[in-house]
N, C-alpha and C positions, 0 to 999 in steps of 0.2 A: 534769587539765590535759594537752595543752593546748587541751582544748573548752570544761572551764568547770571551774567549780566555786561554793562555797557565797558568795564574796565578788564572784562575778561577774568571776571575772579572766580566764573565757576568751574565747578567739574566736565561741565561738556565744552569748554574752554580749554580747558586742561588740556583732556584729550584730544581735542580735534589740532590743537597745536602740535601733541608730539606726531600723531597719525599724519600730519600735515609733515613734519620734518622727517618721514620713515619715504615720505614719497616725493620728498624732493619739491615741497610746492607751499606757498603761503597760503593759511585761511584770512578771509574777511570775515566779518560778521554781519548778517542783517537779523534784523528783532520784525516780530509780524504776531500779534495774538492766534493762537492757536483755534480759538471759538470764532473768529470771523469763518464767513463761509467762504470756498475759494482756498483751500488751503494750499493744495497743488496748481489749481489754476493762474491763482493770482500770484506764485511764485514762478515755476518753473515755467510758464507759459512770459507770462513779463520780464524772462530770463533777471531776475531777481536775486536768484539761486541755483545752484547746482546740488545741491543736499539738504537734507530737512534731518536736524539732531534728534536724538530721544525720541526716537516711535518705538511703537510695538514694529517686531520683525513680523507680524503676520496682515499689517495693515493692508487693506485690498488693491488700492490705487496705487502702489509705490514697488517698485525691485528693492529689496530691503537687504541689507549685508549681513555678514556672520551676526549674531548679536556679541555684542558686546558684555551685556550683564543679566543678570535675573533676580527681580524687589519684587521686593511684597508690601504692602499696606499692614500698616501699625496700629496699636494702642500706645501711646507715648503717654505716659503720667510720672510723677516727681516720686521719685525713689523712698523719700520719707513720707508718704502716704498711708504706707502698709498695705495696698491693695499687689493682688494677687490672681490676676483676671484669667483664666483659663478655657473658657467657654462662653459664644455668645449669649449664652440663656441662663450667665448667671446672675442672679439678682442685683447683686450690684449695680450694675448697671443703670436700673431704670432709676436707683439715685442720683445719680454721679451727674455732673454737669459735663455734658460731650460733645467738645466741638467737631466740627464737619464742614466738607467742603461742599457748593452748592450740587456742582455736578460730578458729582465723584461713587464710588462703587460702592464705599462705604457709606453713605447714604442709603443707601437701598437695603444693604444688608441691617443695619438698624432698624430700617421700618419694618423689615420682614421680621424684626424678634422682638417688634410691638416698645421700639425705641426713636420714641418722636416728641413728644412733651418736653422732654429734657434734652433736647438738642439745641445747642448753640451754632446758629448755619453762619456760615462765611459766602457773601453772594458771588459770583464770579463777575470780575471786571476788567474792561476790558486797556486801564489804566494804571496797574497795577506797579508798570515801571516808573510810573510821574508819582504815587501814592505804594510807595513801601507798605503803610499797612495793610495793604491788599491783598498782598501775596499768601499764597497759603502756609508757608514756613510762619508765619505769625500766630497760627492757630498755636504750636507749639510753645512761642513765646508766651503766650497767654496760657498756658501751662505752667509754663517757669514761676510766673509770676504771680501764679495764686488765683485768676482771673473764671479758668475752668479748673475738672479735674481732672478729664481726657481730651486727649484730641488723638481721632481717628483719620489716621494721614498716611501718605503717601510717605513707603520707609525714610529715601531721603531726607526728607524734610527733618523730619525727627531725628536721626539720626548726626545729622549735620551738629546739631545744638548741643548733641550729646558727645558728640567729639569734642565740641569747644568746652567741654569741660561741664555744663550745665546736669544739673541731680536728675538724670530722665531713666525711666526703665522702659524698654521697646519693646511690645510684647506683640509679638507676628500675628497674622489672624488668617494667613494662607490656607490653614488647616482645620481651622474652627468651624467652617462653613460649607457646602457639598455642589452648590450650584451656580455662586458667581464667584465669578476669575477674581482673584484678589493678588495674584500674583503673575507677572509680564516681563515676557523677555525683550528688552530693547535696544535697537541699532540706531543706524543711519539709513534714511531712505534717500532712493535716486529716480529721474524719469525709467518708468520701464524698460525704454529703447537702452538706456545707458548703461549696457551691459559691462561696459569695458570700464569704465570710472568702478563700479562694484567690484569687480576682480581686483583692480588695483588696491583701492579700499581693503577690501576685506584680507590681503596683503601683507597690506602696511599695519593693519590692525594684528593681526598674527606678530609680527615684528615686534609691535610696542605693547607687546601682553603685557610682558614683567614692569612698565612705567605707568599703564591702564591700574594696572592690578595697585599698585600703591597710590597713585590718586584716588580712585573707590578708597583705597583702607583708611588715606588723610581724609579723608570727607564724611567717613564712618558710615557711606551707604551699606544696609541690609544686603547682602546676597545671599539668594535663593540654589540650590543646587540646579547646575543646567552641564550639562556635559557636553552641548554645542556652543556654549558659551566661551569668548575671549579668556574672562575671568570666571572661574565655575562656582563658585561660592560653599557654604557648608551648611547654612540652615537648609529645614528640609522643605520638600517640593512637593504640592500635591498633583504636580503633573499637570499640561497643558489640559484644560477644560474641554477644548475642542475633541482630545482624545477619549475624554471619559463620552461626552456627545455621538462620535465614532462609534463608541461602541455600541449602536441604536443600530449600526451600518452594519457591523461586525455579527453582530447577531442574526441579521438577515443573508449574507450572504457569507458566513464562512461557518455557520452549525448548522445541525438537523434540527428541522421545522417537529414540533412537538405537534399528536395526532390531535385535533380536533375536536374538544370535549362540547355535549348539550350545555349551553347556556339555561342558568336557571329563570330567563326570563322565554324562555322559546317553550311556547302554548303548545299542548301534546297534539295537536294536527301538526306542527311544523317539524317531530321527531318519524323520524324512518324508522320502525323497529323491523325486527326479524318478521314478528309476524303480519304488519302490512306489508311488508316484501312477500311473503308467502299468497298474502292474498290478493297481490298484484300479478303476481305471476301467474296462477291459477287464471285468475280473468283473462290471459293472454299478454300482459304486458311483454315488449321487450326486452330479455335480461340484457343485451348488451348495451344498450341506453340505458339501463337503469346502471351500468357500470359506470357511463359514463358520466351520470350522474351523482353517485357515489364519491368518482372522483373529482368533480369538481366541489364539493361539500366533505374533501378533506374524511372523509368517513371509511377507516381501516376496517371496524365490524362488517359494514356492508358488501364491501368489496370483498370479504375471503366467504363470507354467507354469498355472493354471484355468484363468484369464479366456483364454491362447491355447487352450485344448480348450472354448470354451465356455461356461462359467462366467456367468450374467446376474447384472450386478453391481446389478440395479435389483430383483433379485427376494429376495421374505422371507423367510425359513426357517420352520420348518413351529411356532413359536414366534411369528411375525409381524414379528422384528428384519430390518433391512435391513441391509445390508453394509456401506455409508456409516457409518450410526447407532455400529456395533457398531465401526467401528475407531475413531470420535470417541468412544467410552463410555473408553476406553483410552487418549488421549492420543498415537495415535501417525497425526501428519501424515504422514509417511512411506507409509503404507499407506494413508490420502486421498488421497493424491496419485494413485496408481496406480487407484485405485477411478475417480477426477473423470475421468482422464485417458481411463478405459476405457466413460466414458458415465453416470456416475454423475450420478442429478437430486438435486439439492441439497436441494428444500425438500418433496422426500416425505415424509407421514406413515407411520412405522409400526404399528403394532396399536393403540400405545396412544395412538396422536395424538401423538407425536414425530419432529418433523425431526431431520436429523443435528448443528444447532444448538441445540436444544436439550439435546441429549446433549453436547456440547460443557463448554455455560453448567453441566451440571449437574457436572463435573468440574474445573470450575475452567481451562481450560486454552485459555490468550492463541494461542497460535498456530493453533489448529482451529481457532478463530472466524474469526483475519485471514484462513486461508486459506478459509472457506468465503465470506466475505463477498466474497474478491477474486472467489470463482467466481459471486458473484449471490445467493447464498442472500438471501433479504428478514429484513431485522433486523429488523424491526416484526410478524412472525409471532407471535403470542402460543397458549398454547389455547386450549381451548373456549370454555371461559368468558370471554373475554376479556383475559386477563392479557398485557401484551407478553412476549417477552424483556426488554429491560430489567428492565423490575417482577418477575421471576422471580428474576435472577441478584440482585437488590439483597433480597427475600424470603427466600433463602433462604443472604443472607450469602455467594453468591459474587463476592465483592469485585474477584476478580480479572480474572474475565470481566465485572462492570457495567462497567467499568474500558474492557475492551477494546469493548465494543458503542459506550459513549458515543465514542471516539473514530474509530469507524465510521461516525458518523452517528447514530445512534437518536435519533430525538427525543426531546430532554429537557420537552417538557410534556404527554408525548402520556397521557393522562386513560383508565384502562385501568380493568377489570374490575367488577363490578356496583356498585361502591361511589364510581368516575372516580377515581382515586390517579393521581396524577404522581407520577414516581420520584423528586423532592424530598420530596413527602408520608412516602413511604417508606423514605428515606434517615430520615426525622424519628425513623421505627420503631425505629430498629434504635442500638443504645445501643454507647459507645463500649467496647471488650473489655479486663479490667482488665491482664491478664496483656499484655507485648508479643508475646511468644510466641505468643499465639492471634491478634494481629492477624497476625503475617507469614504463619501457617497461611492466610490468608484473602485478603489482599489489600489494598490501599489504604483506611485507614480509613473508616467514614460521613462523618465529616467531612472526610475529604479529595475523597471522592464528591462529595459536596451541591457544595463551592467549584466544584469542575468544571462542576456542573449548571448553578449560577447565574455563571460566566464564559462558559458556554454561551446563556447569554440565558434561563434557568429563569426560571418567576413565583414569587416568593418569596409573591405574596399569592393565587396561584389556589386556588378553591377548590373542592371535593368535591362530590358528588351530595348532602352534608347539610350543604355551604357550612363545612368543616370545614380549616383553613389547613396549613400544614406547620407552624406555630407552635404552633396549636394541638394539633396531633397530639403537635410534643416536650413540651407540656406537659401532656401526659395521660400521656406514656412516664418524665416526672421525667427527660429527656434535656437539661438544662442547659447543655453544650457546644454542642451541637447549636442552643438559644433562642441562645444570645449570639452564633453565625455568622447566623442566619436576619433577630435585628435589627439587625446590622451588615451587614445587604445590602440593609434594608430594608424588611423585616417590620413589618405594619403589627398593631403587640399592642391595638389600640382593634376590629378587626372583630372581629364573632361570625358565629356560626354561625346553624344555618336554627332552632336552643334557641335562640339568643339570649344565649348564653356566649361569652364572652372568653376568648383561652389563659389568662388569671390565673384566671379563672373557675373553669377547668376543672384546673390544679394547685392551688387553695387547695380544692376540692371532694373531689377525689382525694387529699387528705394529702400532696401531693408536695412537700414544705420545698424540695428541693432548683431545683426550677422556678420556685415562685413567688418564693422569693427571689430567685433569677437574675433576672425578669421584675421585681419590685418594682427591685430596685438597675441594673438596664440602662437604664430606660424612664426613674425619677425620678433616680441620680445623685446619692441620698442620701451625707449626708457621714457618715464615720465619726466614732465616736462620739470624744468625747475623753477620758472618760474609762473605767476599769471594764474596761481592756484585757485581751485574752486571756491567760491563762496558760500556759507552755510547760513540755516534759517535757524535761528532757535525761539 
């Protein structure tokens, strides 16, 4: 307690009963410790269960649903204390008796503010339903009860007791601290493939907001503000971790690369100055190696000292790279700038059939594109073979530059390379990345791509040199997020192909459960069953 237990008295009882009666279907309950290893395998695999309650919505292994809520971890202590805790680092603390869970966040965050002596740890076991005092809501009680003087818990827990009427003050710590997550949005997890149980789910949970929303408030869970969340809460948010993380991403491929300063550890043989440049050249060196050398050492003074002795910014090095190409391979506009400014042709190939734009798209990097674009480069430049830009950057998953082409202009139906793929086709490709971490590595998800394409005027039903849809491509890729955007824009799932397949066709052919049921439950709007409901893990 207080999530659940064996008489259904908790919160995630609560709810999965009314979410159960929104959809027409009864819960069972199965109990399984969360710390055994096997957590997915030994359920969903031993058909055990169909859902797993209380996860994080960002778990790796699991298609996870709307969330439901967003808590935080507490300082819980007895109201008649007079403490008043406002910051990890503040003294008090290293007096206070504080209890702690063994494997919990807050743990770590105390060790980190040199809060270890005085901790009271709680071991995790894996018995806890046979032995009540196990559970970590008991840290709390031992609060009530004079035993510690904090317990750093998980809100719930705290909050529970303090509903029941118990002297407890809850003091948030979401915000206290800058580098671990103290605060998690959490749903229902499903098998990946079980596309169609999540829609319905996430549903029935829209349905029974208003009944969610007042069990949380009878149970005095903390919420966190979440604007994708069932229930949105009102304490504040320091915002998903993963996004402040992102912005490690964000930096590298959506600003300007700052020029290059000497490190004060680089020994005066390893600086270029003006005047070894002077006496290099005199000796006969190469200016335009030494440009190119410039630029790959990020060096603006050198490069505008070349180009005044000389330097042809249009010419290759004896490797066939152009100087344009080689400072867009790097990310650094700054040293485009100086190249454009100095006669630099935008949309020359190098050796290997690469503009400077394409070395751009291959890097990921939003502002080399705006700025070549602004100088004229043609966006619809593809290679040899025909592939645009566009169809490149969305190929090979650089999310961030499809991102910036499409808002350049690129034509979003422009039918490219021996096979005619529009960049919706190929958005179809490319599957949503489980981890969020690897999305902000990347850029704007596919699916947030595709929406763009088709508010761009994209044909959701054009089709391929073998009359092949963007529906039917996600249903060859078991791309189910993907099917349910493309028939909600209007995807026509009745065309086939120049076979004579139907995207259902071609996922019930392909094994792919997770499309064809998408496509079966999207297109007919079957009703869920009533009875024979899914079974949940808690």
């Amino acid at each position: 307690m207080p999530l659940s237990n064996d008489k259904k008295d908790g919160f995630e009882n609560k709810i999965a009963g009314v979410v159960g009666q929104k959809m027409g279907v009864d819960i069972s309950f199965f109990w399984r410790p969360y710390i055994e290893r096997g957590l997915t395998r030994e359920t969903f695999d031993n058909h055990e269960c169909q859902i797993l309650l209380g996860m994080p919505t960002d778990y790796p292994d699991l298609l996870t649903t709307v969330p439901l809520y967003r808590s935080t971890y507490v300082l819980a202590y007895r109201s008649d204390k007079g403490l008043n805790v406002k910051s990890m680092d503040d003294p008090i603390l290293q007096k206070l008796k504080i209890g702690v869970f063994q494997q919990s966040a807050m743990r770590q965050v105390l060790a980190d503010h040199g809060i270890k002596e005085n901790v009271d740890l709680q071991i995790v076991s894996v018995d806890a339903d046979l032995e009540p005092e196990k559970q970590p809501w008991r840290q709390v009680q031992r609060v009530v009860d004079g035993k510690i003087d904090v317990a750093a818990v998980w809100g719930p827990f705290a909050g529970w007791l303090k509903k029941k009427g118990e002297p407890l003050t809850l003091q948030p710590v979401n915000m206290m601290v800058d580098n671990t997550p103290l605060e998690f949005s959490l749903g229902w997890g499903v098998q990946n493939t079980d596309v169609v149980l999540k829609l319905k789910i996430d549903m029935a949970m829209e349905d029974a907001k208003d009944e969610i929303a007042k069990i949380l408030d009878d149970y005095g869970v903390p919420l966190v503000k979440c604007s994708n969340c069932i229930v949105e809460g009102t304490l504040p948010s320091r915002g998903v971790l993963q996004q402040q993380q992102g912005q490690a991403y964000e930096d590298r491929y959506l600003t300007v690369q700052k020029t290059q300063q000497h490190t004060a550890e680089a020994s005066p043989d390893q600086v270029v100055t003006r005047a070894r440049l002077e006496a290099w050249l005199k000796q006969g060196v190469d200016v335009n190696a030494e440009l190119m050398n410039a630029i790959v050492g990020a060096d603006a003074d050198r490069i505008k000292f070349l180009i005044e002795k000389g330097a042809d910014v249009n010419k290759p090095d004896q490797l066939g790279a152009l100087p344009l190409g080689a400072a867009a391979s790097i990310r650094r506009t700054d040293l485009m700038q100086i190249l454009l400014a100095a006669g630099a042709k935008v949309d020359t190939e190098d050796i290997d059939g690469m503009t400077a734009l394409q070395h751009a798209i291959n890097v990921n990097h939003v502002p080399s594109i705006q700025l070549l674009a602004k100088h004229g480069a043609d966006i619809e430049k593809g290679t040899t073979k025909g592939y645009t830009a566009l169809e490149i950057a969305l190929s090979y998953g650089q999310f961030f530059a499809a991102k910036a082409l499409i808002e350049a202009g690129a034509k979003v139906d422009a039918a490219s390379g021996p096979e005619k793929l529009t960049p919706l086709m190929v958005c179809a490709t490319q599957l949503q990345p489980q981890q969020r971490l690897n999305q902000l590595a990347h850029g704007p998800t596919p699916l947030v791509l595709a929406e763009e394409l088709i508010k761009r005027g994209a044909n959701v039903n054009a089709q391929s040199k073998d009359g092949v849809t963007a529906l039917m491509i996600a249903a060859g890729q078991n791309n189910a997020p993907m099917i349910g955007l493309l028939l909600r824009a209007g995807a026509d799932p009745k065309m086939t192909s120049a076979a004579g397949k139907t995207a259902l066709d071609i996922a019930t052919e392909a094994g792919n459960e997770a499309a064809s049921g998408a496509l079966k439950f999207l297109t007919s709007a079957t009703p869920a069953p009533s009875s024979g409901g899914p079974k949940s893990t808690q």
